[in-house]
PADREN-696332 format. One line per field, with one value per residue (C-alpha): x, y, z; residue number from 1; residue in three letters. Coordinates in Angstrom, 1 decimal, always signed. Layout:
X	c(X  ...)
Y	c(Y  ...)
Z	c(Z  ...)
selum	c(NUM  ...)
zator	c(ALA  ...)
***
This chain:
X	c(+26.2  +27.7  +25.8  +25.6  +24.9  +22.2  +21.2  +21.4  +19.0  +16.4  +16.7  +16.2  +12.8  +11.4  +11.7  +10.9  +9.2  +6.6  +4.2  +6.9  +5.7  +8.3  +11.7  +12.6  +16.1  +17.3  +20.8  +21.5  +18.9  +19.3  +17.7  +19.9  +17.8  +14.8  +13.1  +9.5  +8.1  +5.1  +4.2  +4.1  +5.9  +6.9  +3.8  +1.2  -0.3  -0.7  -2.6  +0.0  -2.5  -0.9  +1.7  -1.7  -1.5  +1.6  +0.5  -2.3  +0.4  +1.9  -1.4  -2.4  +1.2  +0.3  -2.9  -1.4  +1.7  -1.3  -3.1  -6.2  -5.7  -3.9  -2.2  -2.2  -3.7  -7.1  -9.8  -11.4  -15.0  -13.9  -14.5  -17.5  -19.7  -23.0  -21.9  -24.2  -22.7  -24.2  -25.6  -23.0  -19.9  -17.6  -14.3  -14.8  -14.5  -10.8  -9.6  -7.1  -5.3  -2.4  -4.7  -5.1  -1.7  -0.4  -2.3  -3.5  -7.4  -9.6  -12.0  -15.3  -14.0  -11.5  -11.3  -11.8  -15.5  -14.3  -17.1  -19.8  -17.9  -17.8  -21.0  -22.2  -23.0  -20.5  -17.3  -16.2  -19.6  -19.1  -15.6  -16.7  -19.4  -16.6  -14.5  -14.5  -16.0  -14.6  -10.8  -8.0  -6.4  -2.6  -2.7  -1.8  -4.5  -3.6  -6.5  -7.1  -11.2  -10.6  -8.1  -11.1  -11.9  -9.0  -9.8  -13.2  -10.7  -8.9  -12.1  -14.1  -10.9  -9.8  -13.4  -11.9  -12.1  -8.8  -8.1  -7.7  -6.4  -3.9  -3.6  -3.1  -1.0  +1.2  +0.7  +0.8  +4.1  +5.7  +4.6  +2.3  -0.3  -3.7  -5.9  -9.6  -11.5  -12.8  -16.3  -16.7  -20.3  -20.0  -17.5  -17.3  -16.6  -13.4  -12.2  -12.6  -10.2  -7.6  -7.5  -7.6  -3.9  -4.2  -6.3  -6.0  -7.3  -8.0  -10.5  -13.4  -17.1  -20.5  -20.0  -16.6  -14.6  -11.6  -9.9  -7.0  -5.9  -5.5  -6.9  -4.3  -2.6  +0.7  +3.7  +7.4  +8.5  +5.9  +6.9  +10.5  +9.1  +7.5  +10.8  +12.6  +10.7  +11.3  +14.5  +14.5  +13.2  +10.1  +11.5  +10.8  +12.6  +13.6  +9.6  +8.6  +6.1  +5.6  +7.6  +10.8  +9.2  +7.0  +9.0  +11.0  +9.0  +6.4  +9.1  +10.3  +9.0  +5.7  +4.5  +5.3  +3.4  +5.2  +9.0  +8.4  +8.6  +6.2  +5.5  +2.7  +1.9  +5.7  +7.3  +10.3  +13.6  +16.7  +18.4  +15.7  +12.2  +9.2  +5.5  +4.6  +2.0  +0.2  +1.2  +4.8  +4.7  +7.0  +8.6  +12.0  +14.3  +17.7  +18.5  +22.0  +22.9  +21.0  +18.9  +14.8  +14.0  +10.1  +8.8  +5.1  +3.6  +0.4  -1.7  -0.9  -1.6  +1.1  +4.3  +8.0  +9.5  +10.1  +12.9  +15.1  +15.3  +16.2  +18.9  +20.0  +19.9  +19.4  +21.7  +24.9  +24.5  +24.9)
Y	c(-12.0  -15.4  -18.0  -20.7  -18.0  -17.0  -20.9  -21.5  -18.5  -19.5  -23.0  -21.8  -19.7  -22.6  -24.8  -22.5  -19.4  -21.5  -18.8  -16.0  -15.1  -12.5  -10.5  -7.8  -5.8  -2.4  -1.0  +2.6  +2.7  -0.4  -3.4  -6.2  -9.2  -10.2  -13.5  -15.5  -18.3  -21.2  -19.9  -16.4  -13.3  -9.7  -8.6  -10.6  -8.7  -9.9  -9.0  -6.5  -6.7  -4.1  -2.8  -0.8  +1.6  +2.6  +3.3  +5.3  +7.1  +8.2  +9.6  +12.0  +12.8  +14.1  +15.6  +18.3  +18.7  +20.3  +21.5  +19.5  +18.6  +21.5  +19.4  +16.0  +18.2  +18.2  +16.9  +13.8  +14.9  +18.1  +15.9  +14.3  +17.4  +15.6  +12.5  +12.4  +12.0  +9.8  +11.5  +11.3  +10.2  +13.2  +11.1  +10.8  +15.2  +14.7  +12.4  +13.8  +12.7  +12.1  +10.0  +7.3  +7.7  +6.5  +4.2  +6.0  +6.4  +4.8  +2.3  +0.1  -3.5  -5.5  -7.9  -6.2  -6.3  -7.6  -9.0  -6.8  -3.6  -5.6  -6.3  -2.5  -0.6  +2.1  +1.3  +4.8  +5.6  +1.8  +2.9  +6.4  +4.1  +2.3  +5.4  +6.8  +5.2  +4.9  +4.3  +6.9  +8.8  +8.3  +4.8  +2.2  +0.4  -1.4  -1.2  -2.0  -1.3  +1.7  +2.9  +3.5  +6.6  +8.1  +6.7  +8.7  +11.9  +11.7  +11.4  +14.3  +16.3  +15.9  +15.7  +12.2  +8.1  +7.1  +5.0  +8.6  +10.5  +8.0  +7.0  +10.9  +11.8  +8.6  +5.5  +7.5  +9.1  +6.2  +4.2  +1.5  -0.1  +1.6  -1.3  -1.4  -1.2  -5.1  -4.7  -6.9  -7.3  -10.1  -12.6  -14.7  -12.3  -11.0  -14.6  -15.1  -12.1  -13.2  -17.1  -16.3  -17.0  -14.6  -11.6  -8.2  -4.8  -2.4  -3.2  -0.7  -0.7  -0.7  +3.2  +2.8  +3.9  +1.8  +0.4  +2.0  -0.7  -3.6  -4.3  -3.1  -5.1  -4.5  -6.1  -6.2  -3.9  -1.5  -2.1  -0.8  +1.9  +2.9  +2.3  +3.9  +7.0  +7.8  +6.7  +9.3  +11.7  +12.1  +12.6  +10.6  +11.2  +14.3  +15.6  +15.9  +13.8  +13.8  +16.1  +15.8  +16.7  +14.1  +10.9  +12.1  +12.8  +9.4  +7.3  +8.6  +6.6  +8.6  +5.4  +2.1  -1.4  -3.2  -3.2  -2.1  +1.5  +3.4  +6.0  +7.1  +3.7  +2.7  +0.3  +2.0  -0.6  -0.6  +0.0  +2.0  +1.5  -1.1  -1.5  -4.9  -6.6  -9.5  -12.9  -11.9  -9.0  -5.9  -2.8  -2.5  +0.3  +1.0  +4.5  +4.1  +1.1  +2.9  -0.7  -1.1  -4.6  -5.7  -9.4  -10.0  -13.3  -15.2  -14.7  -17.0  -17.2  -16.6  -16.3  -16.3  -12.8  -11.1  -8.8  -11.7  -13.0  -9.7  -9.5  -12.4  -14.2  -11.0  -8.6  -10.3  -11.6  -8.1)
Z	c(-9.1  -10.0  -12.3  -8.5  -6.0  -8.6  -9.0  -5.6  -4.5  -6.6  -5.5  -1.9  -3.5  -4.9  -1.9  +1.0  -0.7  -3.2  -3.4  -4.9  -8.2  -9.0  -7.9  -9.0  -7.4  -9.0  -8.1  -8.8  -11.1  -12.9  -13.1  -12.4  -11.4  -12.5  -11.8  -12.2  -10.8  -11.5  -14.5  -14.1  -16.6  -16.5  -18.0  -15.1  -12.4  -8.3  -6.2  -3.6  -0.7  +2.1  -0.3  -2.0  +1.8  +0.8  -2.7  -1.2  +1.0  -2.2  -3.5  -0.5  -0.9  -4.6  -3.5  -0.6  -3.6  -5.5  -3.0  -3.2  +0.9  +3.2  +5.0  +7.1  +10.4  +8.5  +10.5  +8.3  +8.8  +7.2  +4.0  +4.7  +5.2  +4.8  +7.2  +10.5  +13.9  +16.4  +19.1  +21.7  +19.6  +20.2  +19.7  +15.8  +15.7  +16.7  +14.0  +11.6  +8.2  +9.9  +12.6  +9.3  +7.9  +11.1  +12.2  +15.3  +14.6  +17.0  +15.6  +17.2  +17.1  +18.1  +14.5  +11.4  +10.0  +6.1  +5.6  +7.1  +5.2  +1.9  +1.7  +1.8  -1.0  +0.7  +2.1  +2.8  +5.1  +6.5  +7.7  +9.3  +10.7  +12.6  +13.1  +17.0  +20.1  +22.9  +22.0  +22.4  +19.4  +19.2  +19.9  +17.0  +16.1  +12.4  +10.2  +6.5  +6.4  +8.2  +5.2  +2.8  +4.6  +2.8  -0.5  +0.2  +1.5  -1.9  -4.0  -2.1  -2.5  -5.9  -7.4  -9.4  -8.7  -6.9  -10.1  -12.2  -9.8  -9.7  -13.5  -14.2  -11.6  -11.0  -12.9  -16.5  -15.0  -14.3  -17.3  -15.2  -17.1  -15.5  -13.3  -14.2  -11.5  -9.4  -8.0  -5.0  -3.6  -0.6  +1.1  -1.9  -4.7  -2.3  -1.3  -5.7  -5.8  -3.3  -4.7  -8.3  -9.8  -12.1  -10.8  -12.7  -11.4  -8.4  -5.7  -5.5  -4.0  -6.0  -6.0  -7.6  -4.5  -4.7  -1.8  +0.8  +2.7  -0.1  -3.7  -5.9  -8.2  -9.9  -11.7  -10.0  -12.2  -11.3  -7.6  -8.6  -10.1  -6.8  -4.9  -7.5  -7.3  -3.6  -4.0  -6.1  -3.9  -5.8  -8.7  -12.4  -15.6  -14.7  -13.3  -9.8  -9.5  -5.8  -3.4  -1.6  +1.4  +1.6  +0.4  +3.5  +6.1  +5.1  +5.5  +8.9  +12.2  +13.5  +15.6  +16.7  +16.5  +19.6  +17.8  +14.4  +13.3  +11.5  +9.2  +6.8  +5.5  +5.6  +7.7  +8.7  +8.9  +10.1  +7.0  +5.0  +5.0  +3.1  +1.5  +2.9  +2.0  +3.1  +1.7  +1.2  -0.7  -0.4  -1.6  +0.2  -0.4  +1.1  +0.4  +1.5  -0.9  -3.9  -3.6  -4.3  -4.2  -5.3  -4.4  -5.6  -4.0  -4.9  -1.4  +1.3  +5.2  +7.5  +4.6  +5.4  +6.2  +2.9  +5.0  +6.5  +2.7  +1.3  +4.0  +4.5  +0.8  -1.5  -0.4  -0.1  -3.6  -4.7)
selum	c(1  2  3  4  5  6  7  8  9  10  11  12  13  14  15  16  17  18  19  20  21  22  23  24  25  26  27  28  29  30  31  32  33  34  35  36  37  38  39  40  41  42  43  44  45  46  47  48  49  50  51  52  53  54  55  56  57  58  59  60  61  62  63  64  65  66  67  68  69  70  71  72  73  74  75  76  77  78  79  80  81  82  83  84  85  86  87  88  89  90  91  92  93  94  95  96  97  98  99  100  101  102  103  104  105  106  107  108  109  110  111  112  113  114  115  116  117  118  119  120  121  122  123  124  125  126  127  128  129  130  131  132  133  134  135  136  137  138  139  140  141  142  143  144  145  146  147  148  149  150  151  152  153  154  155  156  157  158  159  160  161  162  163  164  165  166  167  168  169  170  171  172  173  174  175  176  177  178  179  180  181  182  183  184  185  186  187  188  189  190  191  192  193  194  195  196  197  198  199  200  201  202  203  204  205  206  207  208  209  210  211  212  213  214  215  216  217  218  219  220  221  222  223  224  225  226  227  228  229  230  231  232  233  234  235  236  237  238  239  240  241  242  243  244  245  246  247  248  249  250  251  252  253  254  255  256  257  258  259  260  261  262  263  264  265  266  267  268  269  270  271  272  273  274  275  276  277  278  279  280  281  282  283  284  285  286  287  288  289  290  291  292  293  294  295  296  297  298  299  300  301  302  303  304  305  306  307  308  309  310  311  312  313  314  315  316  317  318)
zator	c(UNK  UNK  UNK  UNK  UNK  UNK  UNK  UNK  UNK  UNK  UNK  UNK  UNK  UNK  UNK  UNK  UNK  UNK  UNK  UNK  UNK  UNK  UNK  UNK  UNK  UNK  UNK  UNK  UNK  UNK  UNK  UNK  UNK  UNK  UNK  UNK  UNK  UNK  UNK  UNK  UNK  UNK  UNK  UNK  UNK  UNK  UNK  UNK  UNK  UNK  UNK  UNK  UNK  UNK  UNK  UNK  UNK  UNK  UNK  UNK  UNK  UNK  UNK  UNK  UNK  UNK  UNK  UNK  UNK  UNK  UNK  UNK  UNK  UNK  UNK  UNK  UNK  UNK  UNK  UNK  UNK  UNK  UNK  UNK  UNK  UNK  UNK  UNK  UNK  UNK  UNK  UNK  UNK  UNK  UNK  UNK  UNK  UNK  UNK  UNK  UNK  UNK  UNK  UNK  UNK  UNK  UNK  UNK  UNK  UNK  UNK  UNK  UNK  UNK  UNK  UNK  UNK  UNK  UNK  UNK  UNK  UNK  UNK  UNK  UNK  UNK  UNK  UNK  UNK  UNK  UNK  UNK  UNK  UNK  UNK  UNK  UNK  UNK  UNK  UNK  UNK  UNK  UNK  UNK  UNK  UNK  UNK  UNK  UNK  UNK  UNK  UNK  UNK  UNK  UNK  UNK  UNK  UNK  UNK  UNK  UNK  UNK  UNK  UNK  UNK  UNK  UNK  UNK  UNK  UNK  UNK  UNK  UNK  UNK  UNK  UNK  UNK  UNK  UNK  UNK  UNK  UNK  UNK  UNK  UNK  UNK  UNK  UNK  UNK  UNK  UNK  UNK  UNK  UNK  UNK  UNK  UNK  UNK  UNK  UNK  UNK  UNK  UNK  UNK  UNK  UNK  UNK  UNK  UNK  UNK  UNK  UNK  UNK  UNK  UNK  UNK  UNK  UNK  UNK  UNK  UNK  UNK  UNK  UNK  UNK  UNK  UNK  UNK  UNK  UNK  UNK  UNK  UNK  UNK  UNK  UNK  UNK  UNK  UNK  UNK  UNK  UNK  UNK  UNK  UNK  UNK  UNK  UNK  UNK  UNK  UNK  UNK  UNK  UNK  UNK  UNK  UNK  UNK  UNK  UNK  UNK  UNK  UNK  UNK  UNK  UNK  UNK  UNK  UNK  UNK  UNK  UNK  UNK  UNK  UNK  UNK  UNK  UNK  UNK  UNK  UNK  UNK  UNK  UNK  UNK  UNK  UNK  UNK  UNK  UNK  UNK  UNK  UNK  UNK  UNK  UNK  UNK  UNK  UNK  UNK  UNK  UNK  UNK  UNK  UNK  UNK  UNK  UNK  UNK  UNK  UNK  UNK  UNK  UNK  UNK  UNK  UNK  UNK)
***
């Protein structure tokens, strides 16, 4: 990296990627860029919005390593023992795991019910609530309310909040500063949350369920630390933290929205695979190139493509 490529990159930020808070690029293990923007520091938090499915990804990974969940085949009511059917909803018996890893569980709308789901006092029951009808398993349907039925899997499983199954089983690992948990109660507490400059925490419901779909927020450097560790291949300071298995098969294509490959809760790319997240925030990692690049944006509708900036601007300055 020369001093005016480097100038010239962050030129090109400033002007047509204003809301990038932070880059962060790792190469075979080490960091060798790192860059923040209006105002922000190594030490501030963003909101990651999408890249948080991922995260959770990671999590059920952990919880069938230790044997908390079987296996992805598991039926999702299997959890919910106490949960009451509708009378004639038969659809909502079939969904599996894999079903919301994939995005290929059927749900009852055609917009996502944000608000409606946001203002219960349980999102997990809200999201079974949506869960079934008369839409076909298998086919992609993206969802982000629909996600907190795993964060209600994980809970039921482990028999801990998301936040310490995650803070004991990754976040301590990895040395990431533990969230405390954001309790949102209606549209203008979650609209306060995805404005707010400088928001801190995880996302969770008035019965401390945090979110599956979006909510989390982390540093860039704790972005590379998720990249790093499935680079990796699960592996952390010499400790398998999350299996082999799973960093491989997660970030393999299972389905397809129109063009783009899928996996569980990775977008699968040509030349590796991505956490995105809404606003311009991603996780990339190209196994080949040893490469885990992490870009944490402030929220913003409809944000340049994170990928064509990695490829096209990022990548040939290394």
């Amino acid at each position: 990296m020369n001093n005016n490529s480097i100038s010239n990159f962050e030129d090109l930020v400033k002007n047509d990627y204003s809301n990038i808070a932070g880059i962060a690029i790792a190469k075979n293990t080490s960091l060798v860029y790192e860059k923040y923007f209006d105002g922000y520091t190594h030490e501030d938090v963003l909101h990651v919005a999408s890249v948080t499915k991922s995260i959770i990804s990671v999590l059920i990974g952990i919880a069938i390593d230790k044997r908390y969940v079987k296996n992805i085949e598991q039926k999702v009511l299997e959890f919910f023992p106490d949960y009451t059917i509708k009378r004639g909803e038969k659809t909502i018996q079939e969904v599996t795991i894999k079903n919301l890893l994939t995005m290929t569980a059927p749900f009852k709308y055609k917009s996502e019910p944000y608000t409606k789901v946001y203002s219960n006092d349980n999102w997990v029951k809200a999201a079974l609530d949506l869960l079934g009808g008369k839409n076909h398993v298998e086919k992609f349907k993206y969802t982000t309310v629909g996600l907190n039925i795993l964060s209600g899997i994980l809970t039921n499983a482990t028999g801990q909040s998301v936040l310490d199954f995650a803070k004991e089983n990754l976040f301590k690992p990895l040395e990431i500063k533990v969230p405390n948990n954001v309790f949102i109660q209606n549209k203008e507490d979650y609209l306060s949350f995805l404005k707010d400059k400088y928001v801190t925490g995880w996302v969770a419901d008035p019965k401390g369920v945090n979110t599956a779909g979006w909510g989390l927020t982390l540093t860039p450097r704790d972005m590379i630390k998720i990249g790093q560790l499935y680079l990796n291949g699960g592996v952390w300071n010499g400790k398998q933290i999350l299996s082999l298995q799973w960093t491989e098969e997660s970030t393999k294509e299972k389905n397809r929205w129109g063009d783009l490959p899928y996996g569980y809760l990775w977008w699968v790319v040509d030349d590796g695979y991505a956490a995105l997240g809404d606003g311009g925030n991603v996780i990339f990692i190209n196994p080949k190139k040893e490469l885990v690049v992490a870009i944490a944006s402030r929220f913003m509708p409809r944000a340049k493509d994170r990928i064509e900036l990695i490829r096209k601007h990022i990548m040939p300055l290394l």
